[in-house]
C-alpha positions in Angstrom: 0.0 0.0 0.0 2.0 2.4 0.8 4.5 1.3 -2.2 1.7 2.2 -4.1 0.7 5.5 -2.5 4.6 6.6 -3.2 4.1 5.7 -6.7 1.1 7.7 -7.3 3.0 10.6 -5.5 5.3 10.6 -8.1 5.9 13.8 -10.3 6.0 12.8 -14.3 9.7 13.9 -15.5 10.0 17.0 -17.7 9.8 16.6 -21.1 12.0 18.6 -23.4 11.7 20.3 -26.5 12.7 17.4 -29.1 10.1 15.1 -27.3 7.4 17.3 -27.3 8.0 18.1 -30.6 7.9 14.2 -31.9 4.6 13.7 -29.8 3.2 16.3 -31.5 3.9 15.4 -35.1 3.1 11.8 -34.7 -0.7 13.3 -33.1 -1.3 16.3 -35.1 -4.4 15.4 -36.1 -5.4 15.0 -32.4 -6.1 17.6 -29.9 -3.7 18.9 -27.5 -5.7 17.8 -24.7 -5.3 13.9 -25.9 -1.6 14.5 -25.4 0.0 11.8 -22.0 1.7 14.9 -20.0 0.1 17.8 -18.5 0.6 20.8 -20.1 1.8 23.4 -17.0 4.9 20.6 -17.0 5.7 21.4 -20.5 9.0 23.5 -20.2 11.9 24.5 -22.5 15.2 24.7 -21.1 17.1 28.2 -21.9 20.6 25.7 -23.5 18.1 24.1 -26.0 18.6 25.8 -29.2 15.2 26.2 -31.0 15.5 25.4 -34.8 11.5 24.7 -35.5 9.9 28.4 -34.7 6.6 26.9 -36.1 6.3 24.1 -34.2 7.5 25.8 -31.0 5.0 29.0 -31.5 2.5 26.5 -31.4 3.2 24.8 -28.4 3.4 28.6 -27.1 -0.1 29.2 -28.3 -1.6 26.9 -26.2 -0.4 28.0 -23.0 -3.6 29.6 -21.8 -2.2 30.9 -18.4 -0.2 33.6 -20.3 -2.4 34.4 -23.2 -5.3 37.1 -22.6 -8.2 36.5 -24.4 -9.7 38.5 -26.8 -12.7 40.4 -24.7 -9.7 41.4 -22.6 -7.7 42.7 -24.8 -10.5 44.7 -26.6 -11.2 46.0 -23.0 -7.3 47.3 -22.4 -7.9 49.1 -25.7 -10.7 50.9 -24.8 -9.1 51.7 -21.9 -6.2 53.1 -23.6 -8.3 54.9 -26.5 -8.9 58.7 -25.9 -13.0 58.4 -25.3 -14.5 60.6 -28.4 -17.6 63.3 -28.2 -20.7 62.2 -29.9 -21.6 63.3 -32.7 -24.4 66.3 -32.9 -27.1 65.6 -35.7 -27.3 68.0 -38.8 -30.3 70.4 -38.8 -32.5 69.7 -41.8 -31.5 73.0 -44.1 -35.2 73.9 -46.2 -34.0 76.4 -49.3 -37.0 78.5 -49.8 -37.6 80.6 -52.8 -38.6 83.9 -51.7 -42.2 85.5 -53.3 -43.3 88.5 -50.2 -40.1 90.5 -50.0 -38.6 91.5 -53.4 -36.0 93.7 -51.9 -34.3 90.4 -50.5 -33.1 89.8 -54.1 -31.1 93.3 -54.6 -31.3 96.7 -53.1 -34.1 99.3 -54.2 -35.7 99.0 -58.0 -32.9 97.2 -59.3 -33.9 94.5 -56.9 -37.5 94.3 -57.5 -36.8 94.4 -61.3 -34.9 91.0 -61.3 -37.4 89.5 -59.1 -40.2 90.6 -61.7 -38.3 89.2 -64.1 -37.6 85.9 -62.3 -41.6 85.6 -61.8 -41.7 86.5 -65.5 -39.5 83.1 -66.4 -41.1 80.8 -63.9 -44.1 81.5 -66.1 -46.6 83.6 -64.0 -47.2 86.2 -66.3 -50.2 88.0 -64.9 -47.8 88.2 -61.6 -44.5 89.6 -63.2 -47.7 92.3 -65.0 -48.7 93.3 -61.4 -45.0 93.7 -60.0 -44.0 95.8 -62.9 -47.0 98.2 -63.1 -46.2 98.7 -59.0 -42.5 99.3 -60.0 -43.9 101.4 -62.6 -45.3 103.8 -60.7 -42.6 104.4 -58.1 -39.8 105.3 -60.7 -42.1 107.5 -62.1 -42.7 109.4 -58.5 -38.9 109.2 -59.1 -37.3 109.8 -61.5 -40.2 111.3 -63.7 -41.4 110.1 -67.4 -38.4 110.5 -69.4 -35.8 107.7 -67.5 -34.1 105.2 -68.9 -35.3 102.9 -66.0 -38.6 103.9 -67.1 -38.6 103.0 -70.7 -37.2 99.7 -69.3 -39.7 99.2 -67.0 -42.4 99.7 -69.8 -40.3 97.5 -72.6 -40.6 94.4 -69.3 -44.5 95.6 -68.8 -45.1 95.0 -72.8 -42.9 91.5 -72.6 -45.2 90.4 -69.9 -48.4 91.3 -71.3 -47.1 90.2 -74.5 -46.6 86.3 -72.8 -49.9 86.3 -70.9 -51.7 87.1 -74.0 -52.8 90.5 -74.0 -51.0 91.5 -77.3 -52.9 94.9 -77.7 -51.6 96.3 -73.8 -48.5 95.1 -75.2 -48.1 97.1 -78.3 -49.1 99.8 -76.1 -46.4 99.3 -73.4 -44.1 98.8 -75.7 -44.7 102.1 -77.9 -44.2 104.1 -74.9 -41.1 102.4 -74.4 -39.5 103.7 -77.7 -40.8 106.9 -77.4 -39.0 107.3 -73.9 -36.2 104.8 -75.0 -35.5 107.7 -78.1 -36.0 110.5 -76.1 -33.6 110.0 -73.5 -31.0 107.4 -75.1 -31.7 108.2 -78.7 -33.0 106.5 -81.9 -30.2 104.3 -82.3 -29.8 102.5 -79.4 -29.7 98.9 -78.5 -32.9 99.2 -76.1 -34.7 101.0 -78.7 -34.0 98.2 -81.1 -35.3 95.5 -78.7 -38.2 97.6 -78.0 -38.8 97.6 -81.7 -38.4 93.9 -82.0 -40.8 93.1 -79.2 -43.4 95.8 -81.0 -42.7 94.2 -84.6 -43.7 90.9 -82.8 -47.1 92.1 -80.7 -48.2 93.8 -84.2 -47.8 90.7 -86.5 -49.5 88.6 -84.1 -52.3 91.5 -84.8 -52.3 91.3 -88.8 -50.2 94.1 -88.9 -48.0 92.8 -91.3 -46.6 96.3 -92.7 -46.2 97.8 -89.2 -44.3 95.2 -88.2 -42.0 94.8 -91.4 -40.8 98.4 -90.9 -40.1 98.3 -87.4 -38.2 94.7 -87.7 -36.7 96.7 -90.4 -35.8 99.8 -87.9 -34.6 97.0 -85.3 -32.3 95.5 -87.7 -30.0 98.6 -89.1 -29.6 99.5 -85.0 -28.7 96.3 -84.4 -26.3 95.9 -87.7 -24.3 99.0 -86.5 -23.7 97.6 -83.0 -23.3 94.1 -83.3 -22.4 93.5 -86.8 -23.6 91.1 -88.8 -22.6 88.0 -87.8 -25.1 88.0 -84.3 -27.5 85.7 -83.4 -30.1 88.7 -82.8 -29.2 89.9 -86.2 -29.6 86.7 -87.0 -33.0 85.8 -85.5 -34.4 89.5 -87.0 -33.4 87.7 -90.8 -35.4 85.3 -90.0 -38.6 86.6 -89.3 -38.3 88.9 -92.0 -38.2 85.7 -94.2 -41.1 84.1 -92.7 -43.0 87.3 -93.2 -41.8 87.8 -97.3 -42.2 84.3 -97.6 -46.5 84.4 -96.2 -46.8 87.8 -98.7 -45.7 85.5 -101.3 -42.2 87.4 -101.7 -40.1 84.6 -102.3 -37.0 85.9 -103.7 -36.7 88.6 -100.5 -37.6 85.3 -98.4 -34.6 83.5 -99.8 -32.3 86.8 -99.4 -33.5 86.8 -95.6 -33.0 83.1 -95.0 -29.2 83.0 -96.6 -28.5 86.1 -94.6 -29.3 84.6 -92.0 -27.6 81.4 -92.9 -25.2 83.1 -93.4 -24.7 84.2 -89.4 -25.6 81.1 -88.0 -22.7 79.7 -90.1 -20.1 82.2 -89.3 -21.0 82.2 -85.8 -20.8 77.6 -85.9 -17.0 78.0 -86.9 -16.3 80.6 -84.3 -17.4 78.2 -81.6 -15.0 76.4 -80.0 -14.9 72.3 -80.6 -15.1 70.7 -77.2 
């Protein structure tokens, strides 16, 4: 008995490195656990030269008493991580076109013109009519009747009316507007001549075929001397002269128009740059 009680007292020897090393590759497909020896008894002596680094970083790996596991490690990160503020949430921007204060746009008339004028491309015509006619009648508290301003506020008025349908207000508008325009800037100006192309447009939708053809006429010598003639507005004026030789059964002057203004377009295709 108590033979037996010494040998169970007995402390397996210590295996060394080229042991444990042929155990393991003669049981690799085995777990460690299977292995004969316990695995705290598993030491390398410091005059053993290690050759294998595989094999002996995997008998390393398994000694759990000096590993941390992997929650722990995460945790000593955190730890050592400078802690971050949250992040604030974004207010929800809302980009609102202004329509009750004009003045936002620009300072004085100048501002309420371009918001007319805005209103007048979004396509509310009888609305750009109303801000115009109000603009209207504080330049002429003003600056009086004959202003350029004014003329330009009755060329937009005519333009407006001229889009919402009411061609004859139009014509009207716009006949006061090259009166003033040629009182104040003079017959040969470029506003004059825009004037007259907007007029020349309001009478021929009015069967007035002649009164239009001289002022389209009128419009195009002004414009000829300031922008030559190779223009897309000089251009654009040909054009509707053709159109209106060609329905008075004038063919020839038709075709003049249309390879004048050929012509321009052409010049002004070769001009532009090839991207």
């Amino acid at each position: 008995m108590e033979g037996e009680g010494r040998e169970q007292n007995k402390t397996p020897p210590l295996v060394t490195l080229k042991e444990s090393t042929n155990m393991l590759v003669e049981k690799k497909r085995s777990p460690i656990s299977s292995l004969n020896f316990p695995m705290e008894q598993l030491k390398i002596p410091f005059e053993d030269e290690v050759h294998d680094y595989e094999t002996t970083s995997q008998v390393r790996s398994h000694d759990l008493g000096q590993s941390k596991s992997y929650e722990e490690q995460e945790a000593a990160k955190k730890e050592l991580s400078p802690t971050k503020p949250p992040l604030r949430p974004k207010p929800n921007r809302v980009f609102r076109r202004s329509t009750t204060d004009p003045s936002s746009l620009g300072q004085g008339e100048e501002g309420m013109m371009r918001f007319a004028e805005e209103v007048l491309m979004n396509g509310d015509a009888a609305t750009a009519v109303a801000l115009f006619g109000s603009l209207l009648k504080e330049l002429e508290k003003k600056y009086g009747l004959n202003h350029r301003q004014v003329a330009r506020c009755y060329h937009k008025i005519g333009e407006a009316c001229l889009y919402a349908g009411k061609v004859e207000l139009a014509v009207s508008h716009l006949e006061e507007a090259i009166s003033i325009g040629s009182n104040v800037l003079g017959p040969h100006h470029l506003d004059v001549a825009r004037s007259l192309e907007k007029s020349a447009e309001a009478n021929l939708k009015l069967d007035y075929v002649e009164t239009s053809h001289r002022e389209y006429r009128r419009a195009l010598r002004i414009k000829r001397s300031h922008l030559g003639l190779y223009h897309p507005e000089v251009a654009h004026i040909h054009t509707q002269l053709a159109n209106i030789y060609f329905n008075c059964g004038e063919l020839l002057s038709s075709q003049a128009s249309f390879e004048e203004a050929l012509d321009a377009f052409r010049h002004l295709s070769m001009r532009a740059p090839c991207w």
